[in-house]
C-alpha positions in Angstrom: 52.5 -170.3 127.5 54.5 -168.9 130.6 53.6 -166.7 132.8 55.1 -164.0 134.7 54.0 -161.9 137.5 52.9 -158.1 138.1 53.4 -156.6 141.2 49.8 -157.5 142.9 50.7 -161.2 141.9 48.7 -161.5 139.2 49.7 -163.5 135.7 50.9 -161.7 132.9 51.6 -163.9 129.4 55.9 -164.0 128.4 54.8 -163.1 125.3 52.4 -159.7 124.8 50.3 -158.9 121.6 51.9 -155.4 120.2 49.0 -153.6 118.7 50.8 -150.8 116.3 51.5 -153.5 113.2 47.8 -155.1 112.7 47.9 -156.3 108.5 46.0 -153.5 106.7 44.2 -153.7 103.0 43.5 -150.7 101.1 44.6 -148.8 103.7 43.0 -149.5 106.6 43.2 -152.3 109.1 42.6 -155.5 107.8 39.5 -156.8 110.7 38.8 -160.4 109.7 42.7 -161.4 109.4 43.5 -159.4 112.6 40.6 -161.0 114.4 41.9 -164.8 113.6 45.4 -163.7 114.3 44.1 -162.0 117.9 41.9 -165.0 118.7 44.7 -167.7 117.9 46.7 -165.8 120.1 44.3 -165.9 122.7 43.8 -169.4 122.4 47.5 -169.9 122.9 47.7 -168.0 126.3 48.9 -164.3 125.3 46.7 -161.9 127.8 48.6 -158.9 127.1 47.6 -156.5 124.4 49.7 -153.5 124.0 48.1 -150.5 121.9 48.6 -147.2 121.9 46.1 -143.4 121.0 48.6 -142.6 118.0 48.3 -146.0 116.7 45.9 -145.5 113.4 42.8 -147.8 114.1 44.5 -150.2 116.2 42.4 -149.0 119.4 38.9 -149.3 117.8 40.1 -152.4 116.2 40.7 -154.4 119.2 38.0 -152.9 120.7 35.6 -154.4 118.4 37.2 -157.7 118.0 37.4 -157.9 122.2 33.7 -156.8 122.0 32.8 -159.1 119.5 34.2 -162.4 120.5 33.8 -161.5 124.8 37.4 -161.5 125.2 37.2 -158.0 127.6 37.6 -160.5 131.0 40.1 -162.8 129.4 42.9 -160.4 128.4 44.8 -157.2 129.6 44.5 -154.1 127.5 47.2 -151.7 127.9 47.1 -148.3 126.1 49.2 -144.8 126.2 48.1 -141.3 127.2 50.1 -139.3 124.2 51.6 -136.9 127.4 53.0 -135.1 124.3 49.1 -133.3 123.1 48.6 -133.0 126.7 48.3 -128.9 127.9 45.8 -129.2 131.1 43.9 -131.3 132.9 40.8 -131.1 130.7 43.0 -132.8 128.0 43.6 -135.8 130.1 40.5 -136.6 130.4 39.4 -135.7 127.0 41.8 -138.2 125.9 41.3 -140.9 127.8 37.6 -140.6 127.5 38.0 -141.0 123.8 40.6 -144.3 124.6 37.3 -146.3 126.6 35.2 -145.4 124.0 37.2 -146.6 121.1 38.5 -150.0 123.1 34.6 -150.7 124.1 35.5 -150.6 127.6 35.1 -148.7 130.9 38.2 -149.8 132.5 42.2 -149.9 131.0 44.1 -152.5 132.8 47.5 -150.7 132.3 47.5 -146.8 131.2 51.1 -145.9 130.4 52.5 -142.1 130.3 53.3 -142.6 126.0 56.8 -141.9 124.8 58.8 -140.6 127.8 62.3 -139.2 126.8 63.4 -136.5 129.3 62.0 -136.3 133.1 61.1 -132.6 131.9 58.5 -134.4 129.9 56.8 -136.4 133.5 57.3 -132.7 135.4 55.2 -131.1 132.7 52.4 -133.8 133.5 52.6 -133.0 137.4 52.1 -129.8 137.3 48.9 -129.9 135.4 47.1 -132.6 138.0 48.7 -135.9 136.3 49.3 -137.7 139.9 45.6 -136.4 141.4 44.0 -138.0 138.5 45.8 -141.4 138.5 44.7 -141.6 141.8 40.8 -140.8 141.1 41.2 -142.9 138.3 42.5 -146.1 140.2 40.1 -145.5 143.4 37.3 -145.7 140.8 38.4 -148.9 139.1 39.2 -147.4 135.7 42.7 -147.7 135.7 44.5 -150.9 137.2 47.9 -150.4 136.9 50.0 -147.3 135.8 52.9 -146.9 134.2 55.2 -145.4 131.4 56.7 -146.0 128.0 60.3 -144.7 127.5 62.9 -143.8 125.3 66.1 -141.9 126.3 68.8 -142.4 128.1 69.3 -145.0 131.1 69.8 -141.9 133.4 66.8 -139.9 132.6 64.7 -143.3 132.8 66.0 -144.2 136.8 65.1 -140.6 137.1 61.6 -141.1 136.2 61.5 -144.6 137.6 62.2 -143.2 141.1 59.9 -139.9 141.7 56.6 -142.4 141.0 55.1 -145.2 142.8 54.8 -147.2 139.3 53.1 -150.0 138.8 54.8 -151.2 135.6 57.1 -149.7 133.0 57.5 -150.1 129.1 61.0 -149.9 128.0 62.8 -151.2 124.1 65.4 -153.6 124.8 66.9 -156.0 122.9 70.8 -157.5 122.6 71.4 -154.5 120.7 70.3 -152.1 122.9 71.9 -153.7 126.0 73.7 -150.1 127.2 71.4 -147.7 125.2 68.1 -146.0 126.4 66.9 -147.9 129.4 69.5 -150.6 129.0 70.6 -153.7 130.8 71.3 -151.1 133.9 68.0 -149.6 133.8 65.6 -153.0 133.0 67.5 -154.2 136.6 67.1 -150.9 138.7 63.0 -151.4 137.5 63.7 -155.0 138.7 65.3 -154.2 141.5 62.5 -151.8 143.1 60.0 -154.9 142.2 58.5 -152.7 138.7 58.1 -155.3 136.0 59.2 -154.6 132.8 57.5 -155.0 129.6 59.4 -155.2 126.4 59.0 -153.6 123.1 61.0 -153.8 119.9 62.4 -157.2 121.0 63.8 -157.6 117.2 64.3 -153.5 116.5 61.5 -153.8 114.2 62.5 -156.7 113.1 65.7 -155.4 112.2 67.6 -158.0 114.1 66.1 -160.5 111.3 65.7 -158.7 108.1 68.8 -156.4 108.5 71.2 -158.6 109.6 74.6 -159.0 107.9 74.5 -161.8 105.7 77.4 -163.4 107.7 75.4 -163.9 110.9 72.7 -164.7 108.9 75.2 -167.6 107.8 76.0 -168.2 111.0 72.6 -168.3 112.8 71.4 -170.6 109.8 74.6 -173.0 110.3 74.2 -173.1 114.4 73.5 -176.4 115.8 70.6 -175.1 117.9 68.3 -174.7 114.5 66.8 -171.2 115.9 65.9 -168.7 113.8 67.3 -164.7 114.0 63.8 -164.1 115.3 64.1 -167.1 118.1 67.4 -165.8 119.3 66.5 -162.5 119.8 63.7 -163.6 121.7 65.6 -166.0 123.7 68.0 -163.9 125.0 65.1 -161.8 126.5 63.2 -164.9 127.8 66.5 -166.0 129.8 66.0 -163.1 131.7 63.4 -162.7 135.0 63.7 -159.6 134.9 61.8 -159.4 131.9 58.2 -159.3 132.6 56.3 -159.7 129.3 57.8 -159.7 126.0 55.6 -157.5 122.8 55.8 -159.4 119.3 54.2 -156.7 116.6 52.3 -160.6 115.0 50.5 -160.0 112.2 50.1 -163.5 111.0 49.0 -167.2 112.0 52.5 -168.6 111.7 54.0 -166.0 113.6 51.7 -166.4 116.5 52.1 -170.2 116.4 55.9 -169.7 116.5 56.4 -166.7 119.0 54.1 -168.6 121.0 55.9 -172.1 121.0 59.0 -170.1 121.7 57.6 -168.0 124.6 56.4 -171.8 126.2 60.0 -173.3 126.1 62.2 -170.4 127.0 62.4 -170.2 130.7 65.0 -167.9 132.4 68.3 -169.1 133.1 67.9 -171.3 129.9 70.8 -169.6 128.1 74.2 -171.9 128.2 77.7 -169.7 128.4 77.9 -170.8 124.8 74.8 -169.2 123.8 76.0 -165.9 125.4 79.1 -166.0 123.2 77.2 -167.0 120.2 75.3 -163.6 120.8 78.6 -161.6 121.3 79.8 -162.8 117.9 76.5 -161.7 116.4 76.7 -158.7 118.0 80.3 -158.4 116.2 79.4 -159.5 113.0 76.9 -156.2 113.1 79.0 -153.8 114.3 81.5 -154.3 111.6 79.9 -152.0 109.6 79.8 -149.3 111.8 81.7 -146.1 111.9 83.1 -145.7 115.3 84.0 -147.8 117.5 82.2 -146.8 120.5 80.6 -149.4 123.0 78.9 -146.7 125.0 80.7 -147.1 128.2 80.2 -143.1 128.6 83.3 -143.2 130.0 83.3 -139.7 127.9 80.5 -138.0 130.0 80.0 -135.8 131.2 80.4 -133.5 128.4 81.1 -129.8 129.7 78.8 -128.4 127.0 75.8 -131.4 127.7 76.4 -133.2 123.8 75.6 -137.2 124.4 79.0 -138.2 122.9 77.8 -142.1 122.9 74.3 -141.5 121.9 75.7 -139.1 118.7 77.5 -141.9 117.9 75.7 -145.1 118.3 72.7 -143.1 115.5 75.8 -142.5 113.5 76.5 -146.6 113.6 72.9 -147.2 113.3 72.7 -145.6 109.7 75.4 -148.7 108.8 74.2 -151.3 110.3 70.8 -151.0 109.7 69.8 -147.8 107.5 69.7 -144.3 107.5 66.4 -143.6 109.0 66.8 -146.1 111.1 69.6 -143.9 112.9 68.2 -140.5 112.4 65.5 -141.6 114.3 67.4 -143.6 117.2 69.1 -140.1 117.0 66.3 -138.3 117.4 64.7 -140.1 120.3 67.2 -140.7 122.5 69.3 -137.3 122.0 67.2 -134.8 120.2 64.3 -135.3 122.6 65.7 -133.9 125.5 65.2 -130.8 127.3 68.9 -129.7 127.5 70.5 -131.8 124.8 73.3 -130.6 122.9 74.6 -130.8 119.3 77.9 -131.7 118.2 78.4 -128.4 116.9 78.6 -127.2 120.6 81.7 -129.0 120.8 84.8 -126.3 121.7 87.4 -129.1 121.6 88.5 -128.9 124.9 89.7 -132.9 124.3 88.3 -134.0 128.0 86.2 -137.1 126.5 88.9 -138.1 124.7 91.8 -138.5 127.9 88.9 -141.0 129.5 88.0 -142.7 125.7 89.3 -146.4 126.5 88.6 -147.3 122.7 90.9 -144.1 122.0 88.3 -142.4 119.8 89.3 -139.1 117.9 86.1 -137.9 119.8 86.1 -134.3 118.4 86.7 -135.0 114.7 84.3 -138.1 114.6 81.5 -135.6 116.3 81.9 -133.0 113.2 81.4 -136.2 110.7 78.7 -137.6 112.6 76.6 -134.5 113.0 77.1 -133.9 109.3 75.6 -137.5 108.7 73.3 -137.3 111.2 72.0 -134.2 110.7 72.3 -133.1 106.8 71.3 -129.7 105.9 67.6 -130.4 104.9 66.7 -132.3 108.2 67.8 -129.9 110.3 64.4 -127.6 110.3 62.1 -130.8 110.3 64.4 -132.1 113.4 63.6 -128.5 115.3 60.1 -128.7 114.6 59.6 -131.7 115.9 61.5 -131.1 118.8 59.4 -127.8 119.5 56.1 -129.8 119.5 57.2 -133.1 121.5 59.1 -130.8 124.3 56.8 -127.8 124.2 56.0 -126.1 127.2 59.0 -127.7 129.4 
């Protein structure tokens, strides 16, 4: 296994062990084949275990297998404070009270601010005490390093980045997602300030292996290399130091043994020019089946009325080139989730976007068909409901 470092020098395993897909049978998590899966994993090197409050069972699961097999000194646990329940400083507490008790432990090794999407969202947390209580927290030893999960756009996550003394940040990334939420720009700007940067959704759910148009499939299966969709996703991520720790949701022996043998050989700077290029035509082969051609240069933005031109459209593509709930839900938590975001309907056609467009998009008519995919009639009240309860109060 290779290791990477967090900022107080310390080791931190490529690959981490993402907590929110442990097997389950009858409906609950499945112990005994989550235990050997969490153990072989240890064995190999991984000292990075990602988990999260929301996460059904997963904290009390790994908090009895850790207890159970004296693995609490051997490994990092990281777990989320779910900012979005959170009303007053008596709720912090509350919550992370419950956290210990379910993981076993008296100390969290990295505590992450869950599910970030608009800096409205890291205000809201200020003003009720969030920064006194980090540091009461850290002084006493129960909190090592702090940090935050994000989705949203790479603006609103330098924004966050830059108010906080972070210790570590949690962003999805993948060669998908290379200008979308955090992005390429923000995984270097957390680089950059010396923050690492953890990884999640490396594959998009595994999306860039089941979902995959059967020509790259064709063409991944025919390349001389032998690696599989799952290997060159991960390699592309591996190449780059400024990739802390890649999360891999493993929920069996042969996909620890694999992501494991892959984290050991990929070392940054491993990619060849031809590899990068292989990528792009992946990335092409995809995007085929999309329904705008939009690259998300946001040459377009501004908008004078606040609508995320690019991030409208790249949930619009997503329902194509992966599924439809796959991009109503890119949709909804990169745009939706935002304190002043826009729908397309707010659009008055004042054809701005389209005079700086270099693809030459019809901007305003593709907005009116993408909103109506996006956001068909019978969503649209669960969409405001949710968007009441993650954003209320800001």
């Amino acid at each position: 296994m290779q290791y990477r470092k967090n900022k107080k020098g310390e080791d931190i395993s490529a690959l981490g062990y993402g907590c929110m897909r442990f097997s389950t049978k009858a409906g609950r998590i499945d112990i005994e084949k989550t235990e050997k899966e969490i153990l072989a994993a240890v064995e190999a090197g991984i000292n990075y275990f990602d988990t999260a409050y929301i996460y059904p069972g997963s904290e009390a699961a790994l908090g009895e297998i850790v207890e159970r097999n004296g693995l609490r000194e051997k490994i990092n646990i990281a777990t989320k404070l779910p900012q979005y329940l959170i009303s007053n400083r008596a709720a912090i507490d509350k919550y992370f009270t419950e956290e210990l008790s379910r993981l076993r432990t008296n100390y969290v090794n990295y505590y992450l601010m869950h599910h970030l999407t608009d800096f409205s969202q890291w205000e809201k947390l200020k003003a009720v005490g969030i920064e006194d209580w980090i540091k009461q927290k850290k002084e006493s030893g129960e909190i090592r390093n702090i940090g935050f999960s994000f989705h949203g756009t790479t603006e609103m996550f330098k924004k966050i980045l830059d108010d906080y003394d972070w210790d570590f940040c949690l962003v999805q990334y993948n060669y998908l997602d290379k200008v979308s939420q955090a992005g390429e720009d923000g995984v270097k700007a957390a680089n950059a300030k010396g923050i690492p940067v953890m990884i999640m959704e490396p594959l998009r759910g595994g999306k860039l292996v089941n979902l995959l148009p059967e020509s790259a499939k064709k063409l991944i299966a025919s390349h001389p290399h032998g690696w599989s969709p799952a290997e060159w996703g991960f390699r592309w991520l591996f190449n780059q130091s400024e990739v802390t720790c890649v999360l891999s949701g493993m929920n069996s022996l042969e996909m620890v043994k694999e992501n494991c043998r892959i984290a050991d050989d990929a070392k940054p700077g491993h990619f060849a020019d031809e590899d990068f290029a292989f990528i792009d035509t992946i990335i092409g082969e995809i995007k085929r089946t999309e329904k705008v051609g939009c690259t998300g240069c946001r040459y377009c933005m501004p908008c004078p009325k606040g609508i995320d031109i690019p991030g409208i459209f790249r949930g619009w593509n997503l329902m194509y080139s992966e599924n439809k709930g796959s991009g109503r839900g890119d949709y909804f938590q990169t745009t939706i989730l935002r304190k002043d975001s826009s729908f397309a309907t707010a659009c008055v056609g004042c054809g701005k976007c389209e005079k700086h467009c270099p693809q030459n998009i019809p901007i305003r008519d593709m907005l009116k068909k993408a909103d109506k995919a996006l956001r068909p009639w019978y969503m649209k009240p669960v969409m405001h409901i949710a968007r009441k309860f993650m954003l209320r109060g800001k």
